[in-house]
C-alpha positions in Angstrom: -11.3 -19.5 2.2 -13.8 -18.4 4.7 -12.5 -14.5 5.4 -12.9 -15.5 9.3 -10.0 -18.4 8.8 -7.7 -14.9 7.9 -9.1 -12.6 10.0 -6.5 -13.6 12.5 -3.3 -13.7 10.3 -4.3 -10.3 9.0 -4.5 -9.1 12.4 -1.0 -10.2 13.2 0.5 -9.0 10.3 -0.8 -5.6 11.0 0.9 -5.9 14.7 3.9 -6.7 12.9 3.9 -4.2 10.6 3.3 -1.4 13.1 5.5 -3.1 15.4 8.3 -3.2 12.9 7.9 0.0 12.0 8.0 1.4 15.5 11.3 -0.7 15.6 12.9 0.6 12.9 12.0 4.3 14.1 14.1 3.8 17.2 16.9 2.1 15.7 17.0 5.1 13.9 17.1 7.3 16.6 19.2 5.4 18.4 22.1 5.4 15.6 21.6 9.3 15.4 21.7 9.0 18.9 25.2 7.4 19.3 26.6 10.0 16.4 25.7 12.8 18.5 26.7 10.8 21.8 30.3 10.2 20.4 30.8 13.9 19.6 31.9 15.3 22.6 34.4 13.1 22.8 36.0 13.6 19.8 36.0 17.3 20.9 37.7 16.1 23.9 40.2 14.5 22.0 41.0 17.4 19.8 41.7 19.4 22.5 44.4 17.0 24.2 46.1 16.2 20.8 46.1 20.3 20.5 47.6 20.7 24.1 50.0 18.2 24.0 51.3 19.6 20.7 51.9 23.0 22.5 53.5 21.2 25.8 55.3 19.5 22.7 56.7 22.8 21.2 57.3 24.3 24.7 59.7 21.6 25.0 61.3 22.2 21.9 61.6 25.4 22.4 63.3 26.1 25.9 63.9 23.0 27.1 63.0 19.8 29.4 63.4 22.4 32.6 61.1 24.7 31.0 58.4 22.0 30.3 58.7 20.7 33.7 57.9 24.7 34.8 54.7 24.7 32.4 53.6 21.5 33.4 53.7 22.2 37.3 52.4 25.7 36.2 49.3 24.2 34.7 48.4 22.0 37.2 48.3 24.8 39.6 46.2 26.4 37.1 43.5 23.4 36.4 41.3 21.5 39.0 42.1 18.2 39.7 39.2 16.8 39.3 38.9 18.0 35.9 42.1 18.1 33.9 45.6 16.1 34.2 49.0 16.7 33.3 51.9 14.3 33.5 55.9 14.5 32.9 57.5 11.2 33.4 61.5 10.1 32.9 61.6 7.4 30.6 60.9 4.6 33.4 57.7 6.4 34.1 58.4 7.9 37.5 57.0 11.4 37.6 58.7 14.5 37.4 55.6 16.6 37.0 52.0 16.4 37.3 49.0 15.8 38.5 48.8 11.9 39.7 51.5 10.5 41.5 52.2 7.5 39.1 51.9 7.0 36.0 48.7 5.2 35.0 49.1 1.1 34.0 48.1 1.1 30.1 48.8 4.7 28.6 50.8 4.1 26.0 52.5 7.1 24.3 51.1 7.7 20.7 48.5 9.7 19.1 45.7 7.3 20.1 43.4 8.8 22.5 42.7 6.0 25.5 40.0 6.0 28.7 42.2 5.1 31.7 40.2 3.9 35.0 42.4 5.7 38.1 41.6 4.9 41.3 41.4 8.3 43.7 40.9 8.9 47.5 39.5 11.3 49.3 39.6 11.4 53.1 36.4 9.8 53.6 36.3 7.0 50.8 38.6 5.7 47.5 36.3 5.8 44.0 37.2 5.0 40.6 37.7 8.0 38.0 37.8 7.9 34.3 40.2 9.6 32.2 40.5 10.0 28.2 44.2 10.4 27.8 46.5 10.9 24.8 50.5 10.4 26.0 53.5 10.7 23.8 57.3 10.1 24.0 60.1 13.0 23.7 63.0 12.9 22.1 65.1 12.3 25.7 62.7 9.0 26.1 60.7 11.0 28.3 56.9 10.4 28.7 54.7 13.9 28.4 50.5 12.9 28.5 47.3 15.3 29.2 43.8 14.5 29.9 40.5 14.9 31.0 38.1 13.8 33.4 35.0 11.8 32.0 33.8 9.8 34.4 30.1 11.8 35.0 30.2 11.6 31.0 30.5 8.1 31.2 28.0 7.8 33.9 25.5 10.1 32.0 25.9 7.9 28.8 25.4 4.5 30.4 22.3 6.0 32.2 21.0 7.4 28.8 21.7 3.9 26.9 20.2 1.7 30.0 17.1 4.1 29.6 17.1 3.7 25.5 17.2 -0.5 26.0 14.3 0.0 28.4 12.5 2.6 25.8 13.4 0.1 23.1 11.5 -2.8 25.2 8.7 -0.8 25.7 8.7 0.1 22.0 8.2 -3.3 21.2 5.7 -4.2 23.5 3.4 -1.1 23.1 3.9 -1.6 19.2 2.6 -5.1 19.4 -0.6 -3.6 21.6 -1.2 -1.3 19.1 -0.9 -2.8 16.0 -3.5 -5.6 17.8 -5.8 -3.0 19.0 -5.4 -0.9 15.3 -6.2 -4.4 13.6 -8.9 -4.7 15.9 -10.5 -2.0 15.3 -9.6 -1.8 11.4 -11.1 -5.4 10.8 -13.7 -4.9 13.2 -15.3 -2.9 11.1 -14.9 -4.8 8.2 -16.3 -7.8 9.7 -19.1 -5.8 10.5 -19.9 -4.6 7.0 -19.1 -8.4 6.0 -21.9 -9.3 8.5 -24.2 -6.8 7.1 -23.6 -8.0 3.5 -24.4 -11.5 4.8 -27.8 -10.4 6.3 -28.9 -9.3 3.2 -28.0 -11.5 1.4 -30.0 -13.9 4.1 -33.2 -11.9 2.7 -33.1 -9.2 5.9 -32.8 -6.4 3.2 -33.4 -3.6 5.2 -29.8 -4.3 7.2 -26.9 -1.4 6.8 -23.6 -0.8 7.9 -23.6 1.3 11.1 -21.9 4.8 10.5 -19.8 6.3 13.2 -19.6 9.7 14.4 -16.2 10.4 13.3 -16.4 10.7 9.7 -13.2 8.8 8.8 -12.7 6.9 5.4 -14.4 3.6 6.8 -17.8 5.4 7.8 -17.5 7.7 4.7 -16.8 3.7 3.1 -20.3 2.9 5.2 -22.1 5.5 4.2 -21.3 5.5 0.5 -22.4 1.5 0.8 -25.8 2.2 2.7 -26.4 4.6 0.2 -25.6 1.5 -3.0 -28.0 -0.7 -0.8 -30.7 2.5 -0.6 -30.2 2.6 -4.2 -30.8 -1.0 -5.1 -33.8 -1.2 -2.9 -35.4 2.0 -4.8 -34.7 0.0 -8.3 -36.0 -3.2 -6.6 -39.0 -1.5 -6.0 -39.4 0.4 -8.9 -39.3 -3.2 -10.6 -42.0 -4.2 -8.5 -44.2 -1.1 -8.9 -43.7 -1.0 -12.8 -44.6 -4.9 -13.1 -48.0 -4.1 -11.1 -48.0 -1.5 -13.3 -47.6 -3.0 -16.4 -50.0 -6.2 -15.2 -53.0 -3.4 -14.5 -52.5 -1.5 -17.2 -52.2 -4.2 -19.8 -55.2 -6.8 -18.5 -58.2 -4.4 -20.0 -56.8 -4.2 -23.2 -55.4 -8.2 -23.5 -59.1 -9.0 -21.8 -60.8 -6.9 -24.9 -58.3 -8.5 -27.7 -59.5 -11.8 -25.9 -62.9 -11.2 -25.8 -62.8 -10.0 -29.8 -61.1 -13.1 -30.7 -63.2 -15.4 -29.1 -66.2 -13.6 -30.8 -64.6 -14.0 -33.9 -63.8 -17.6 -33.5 -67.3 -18.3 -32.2 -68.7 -16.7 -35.6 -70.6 -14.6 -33.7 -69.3 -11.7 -36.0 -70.4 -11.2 -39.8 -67.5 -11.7 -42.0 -67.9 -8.3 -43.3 -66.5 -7.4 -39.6 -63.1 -9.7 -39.5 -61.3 -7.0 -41.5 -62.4 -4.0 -38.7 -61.7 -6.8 -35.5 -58.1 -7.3 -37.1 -57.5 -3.4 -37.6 -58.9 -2.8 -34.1 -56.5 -5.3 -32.7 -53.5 -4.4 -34.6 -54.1 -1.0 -32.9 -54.0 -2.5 -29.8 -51.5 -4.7 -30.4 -49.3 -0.8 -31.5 -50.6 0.9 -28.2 -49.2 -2.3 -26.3 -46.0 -2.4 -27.9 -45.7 1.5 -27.5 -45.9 0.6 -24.0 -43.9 -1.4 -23.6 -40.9 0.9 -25.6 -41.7 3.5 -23.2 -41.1 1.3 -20.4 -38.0 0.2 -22.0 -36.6 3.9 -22.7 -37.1 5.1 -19.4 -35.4 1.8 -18.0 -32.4 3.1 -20.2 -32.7 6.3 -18.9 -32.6 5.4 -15.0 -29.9 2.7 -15.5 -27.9 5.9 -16.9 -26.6 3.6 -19.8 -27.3 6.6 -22.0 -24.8 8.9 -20.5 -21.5 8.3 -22.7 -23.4 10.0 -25.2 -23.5 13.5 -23.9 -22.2 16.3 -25.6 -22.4 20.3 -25.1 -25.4 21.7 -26.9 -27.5 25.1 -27.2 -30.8 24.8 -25.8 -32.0 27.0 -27.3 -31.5 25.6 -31.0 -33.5 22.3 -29.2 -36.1 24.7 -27.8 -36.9 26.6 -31.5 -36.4 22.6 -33.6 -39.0 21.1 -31.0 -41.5 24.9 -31.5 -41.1 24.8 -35.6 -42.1 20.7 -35.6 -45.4 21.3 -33.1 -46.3 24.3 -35.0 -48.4 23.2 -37.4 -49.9 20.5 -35.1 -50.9 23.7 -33.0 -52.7 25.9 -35.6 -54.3 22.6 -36.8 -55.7 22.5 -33.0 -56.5 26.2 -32.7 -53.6 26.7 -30.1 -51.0 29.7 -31.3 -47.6 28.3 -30.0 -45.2 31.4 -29.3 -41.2 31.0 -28.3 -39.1 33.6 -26.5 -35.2 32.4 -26.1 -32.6 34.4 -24.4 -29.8 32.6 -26.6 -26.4 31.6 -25.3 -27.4 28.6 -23.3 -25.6 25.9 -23.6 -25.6 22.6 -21.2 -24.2 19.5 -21.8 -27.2 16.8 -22.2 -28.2 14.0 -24.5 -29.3 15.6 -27.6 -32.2 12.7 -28.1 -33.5 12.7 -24.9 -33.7 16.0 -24.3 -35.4 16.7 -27.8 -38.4 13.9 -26.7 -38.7 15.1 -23.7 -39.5 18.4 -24.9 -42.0 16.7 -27.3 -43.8 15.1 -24.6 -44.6 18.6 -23.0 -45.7 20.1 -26.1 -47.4 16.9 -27.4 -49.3 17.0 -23.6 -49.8 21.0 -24.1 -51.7 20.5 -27.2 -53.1 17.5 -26.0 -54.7 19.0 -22.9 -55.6 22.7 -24.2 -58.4 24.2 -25.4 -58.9 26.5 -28.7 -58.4 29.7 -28.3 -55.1 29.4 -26.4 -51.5 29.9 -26.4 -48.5 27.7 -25.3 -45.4 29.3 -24.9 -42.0 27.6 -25.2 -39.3 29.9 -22.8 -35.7 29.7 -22.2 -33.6 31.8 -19.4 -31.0 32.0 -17.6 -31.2 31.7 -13.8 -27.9 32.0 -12.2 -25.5 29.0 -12.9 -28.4 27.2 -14.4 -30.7 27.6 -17.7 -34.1 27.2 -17.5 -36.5 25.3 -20.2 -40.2 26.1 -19.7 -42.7 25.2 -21.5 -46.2 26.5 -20.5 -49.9 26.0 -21.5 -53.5 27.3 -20.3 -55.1 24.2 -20.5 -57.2 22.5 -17.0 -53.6 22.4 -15.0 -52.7 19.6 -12.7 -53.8 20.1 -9.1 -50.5 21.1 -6.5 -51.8 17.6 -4.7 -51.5 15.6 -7.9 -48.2 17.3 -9.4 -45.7 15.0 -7.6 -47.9 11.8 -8.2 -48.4 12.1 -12.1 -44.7 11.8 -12.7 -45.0 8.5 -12.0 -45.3 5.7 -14.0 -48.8 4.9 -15.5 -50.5 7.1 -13.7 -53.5 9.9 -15.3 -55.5 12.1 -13.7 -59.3 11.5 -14.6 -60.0 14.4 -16.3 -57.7 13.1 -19.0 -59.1 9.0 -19.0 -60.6 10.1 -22.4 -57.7 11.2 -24.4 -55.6 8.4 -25.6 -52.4 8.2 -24.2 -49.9 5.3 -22.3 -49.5 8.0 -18.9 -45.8 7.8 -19.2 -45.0 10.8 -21.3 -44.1 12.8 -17.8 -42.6 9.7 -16.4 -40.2 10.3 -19.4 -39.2 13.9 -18.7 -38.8 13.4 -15.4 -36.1 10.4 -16.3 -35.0 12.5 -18.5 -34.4 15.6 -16.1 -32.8 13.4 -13.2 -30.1 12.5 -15.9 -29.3 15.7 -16.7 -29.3 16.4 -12.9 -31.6 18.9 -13.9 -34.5 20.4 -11.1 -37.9 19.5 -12.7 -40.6 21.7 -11.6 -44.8 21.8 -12.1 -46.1 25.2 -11.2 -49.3 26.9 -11.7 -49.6 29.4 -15.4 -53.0 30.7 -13.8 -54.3 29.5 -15.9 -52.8 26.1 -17.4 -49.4 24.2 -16.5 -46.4 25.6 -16.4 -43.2 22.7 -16.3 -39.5 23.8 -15.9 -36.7 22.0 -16.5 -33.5 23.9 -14.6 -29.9 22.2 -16.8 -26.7 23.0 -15.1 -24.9 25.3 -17.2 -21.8 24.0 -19.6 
């Protein structure tokens, strides 16, 4: 299904969802709200049940006279508005208190009970509300106390008119957000879909816009433009190593043609056939050593190699590369000195970093002249240990140093010695796996290369 069919339905959902949730927030609150609402109630009731137990005793104790006395005595005591009081004969009619009948629905019990009473003043007649709790003596009298809770009342329907209203509100902001959140959410999405499809339309140079906030979808944006930067860097490394590859190889294919077709063409004595076939079978090795190169360092940049790193001394690799190149150096004339600091261990490819070391002093010899010296070094610098190897041969120019780390490429002081011009293609693969800092400096005179390893 076309992700634009669902863009819509996702968008809803996520309105529910935050919509719901918001919901289910204010239910909650409102529950905990109608706990704490029906609290001081309760209290109120307490405190009737308690004074109509000790109007209760009173009567016990000295008498129905002496209750009438406290009851008259209290509502002296108490404002009218505020508490009541009420001693009734059995029929109801009032002996003592604070309305002049008894109210229609109090019931005597322990069951507290909001009575509406009407009341008057001399200007107008209102309604009040009172939380009663009444009981019945032993004479069949009626004894009740209560409480005034009509601006309770009032305050509590205000509060719960004001919650519905919230409530509404709740809903209807939820549903704006949750659109507006999904907006914004898919929005992007859609844009990085967009971008994805651009490309894939051949406009290759298209990436997802980045915002200035820094949240997880731009650091999602960024982390994506930077897989697209990526792919366009091995995309054109294809490119540049086929051109490569295409240059390189059509002298010597051209030569092996031109050989062949001399041979074929008997212009050749047949004394020659044997050294043609030798010459091309070298040729045929330098192509396919080529081509193994190119395949390694493929290897190497595709990071394939990486499982098989361990933690290794580099110095042991340093003093195993010196001891093999030291007889290849005295044979050139070259003296070939090492000076380790020992301790240095980073975690690398054993292989790798063996060849490319190798390479340097394979070049080092290569390039230097007898009398010299070439000097294999390892330090440490920091959090990092350094592998240097260093020669006083011609040197590379400082304009030429970035340039002949690329593939193929030889500087023409050195078009006479044989060689593919990948060997510092290689360490330089080599050195961006290891996340190592690759450096060409001058050794006044000669080249001096470091390779900087993080430390283990």
């Amino acid at each position: 299904m076309n992700p634009t069919d669902r863009k819509g339905s996702i968008r809803l959902q996520l309105a529910l969802a935050t919509t719901a949730w918001l919901i289910t927030a204010s239910l909650l609150i409102g529950a905990g709200y109608l706990w704490f609402a029906d609290r001081p109630q309760q209290e109120v009731d307490r405190e009737l049940r308690s004074e109509l137990q000790e109007l209760q005793d009173h009567y016990q104790d000295l008498g129905p006279g002496a209750l009438a006395e406290e009851v008259a005595r209290r509502v002296e005591e108490h404002p009218p508005g505020h508490s009541v009081y009420l001693y009734a004969e059995s029929q109801r009619t009032v002996i003592e208190g604070t309305l002049p009948h008894w109210p229609e629905g109090l019931e005597g019990g322990d069951e507290a009970a909001t009575i509406p009473v009407e009341a008057a003043t001399p200007h107008y007649r209102f309604e009040r509300q009172l939380r009663m709790v009444a009981l019945t003596l032993d004479d069949r009298r009626q004894l009740a106390v209560g409480r005034d809770i009509s601006e309770h009342l009032r305050f509590q329907s205000t509060l719960q008119l004001a919650a519905v209203g919230a409530l509404g509100l709740v809903i209807l902001g939820g549903l704006a957000v949750g659109l507006g959140v999904s907006r914004s959410l898919l929005g992007r999405v859609v844009s990085m879909r967009d971008t994805i499809g651009d490309i894939l339309a051949g406009r290759r140079g298209a990436r997802v816009g980045v915002g200035p906030g820094g949240d997880e979808f731009d650091q999602l944006a960024d982390q994506f433009n930077h897989l697209l930067d990526a792919n366009e860097q091995l995309l054109l490394r294809m490119r540049e190593v086929t051109d490569d590859v295409a240059h390189d190889l059509r002298t010597p294919l051209s030569r092996m043609r031109g050989r062949i077709e001399a041979a074929l063409a008997g212009q050749e004595p047949p004394e020659e056939h044997a050294e043609t076939l030798h010459a091309l079978l070298e040729e045929t090795d330098d192509m396919l050593d080529t081509f193994s190169a190119l395949l390694h360092i493929a290897q190497i940049e595709s990071r394939s190699v990486q499982e098989h790193m361990e933690t290794l001394d580099l110095d042991d690799q340093a003093r195993d590369a010196a001891d093999l190149y030291q007889p290849v150096a005295e044979e050139a004339g070259l003296d070939l000195q090492t000076e380790l600091e020992g301790g240095l261990r980073v975690r690398g490819n054993r292989h790798l970093i063996s060849q490319a070391l190798t390479n340097l002093l394979d070049n080092a010899v290569k390039y230097s002249h007898a009398p010299g010296e070439i000097r294999v070094t390892t330090r440490r610098a920091g959090e990092r240990a350094e592998l240097c190897v260093s020669d006083q041969g011609p040197g590379i120019p400082e304009t030429e140093r970035e340039h002949v780390l690329q593939r193929f490429v030889r500087l023409d002081s050195s078009r006479g010695t044989a060689g593919t011009g990948l060997g510092l293609s290689f360490v330089a693969a080599v050195a961006t796996l290891h996340d190592a800092n690759l450096r060409l400096e001058d050794n006044e005179p000669g080249l001096r290369i470091t390779m900087e390893f993080p430390l283990a």
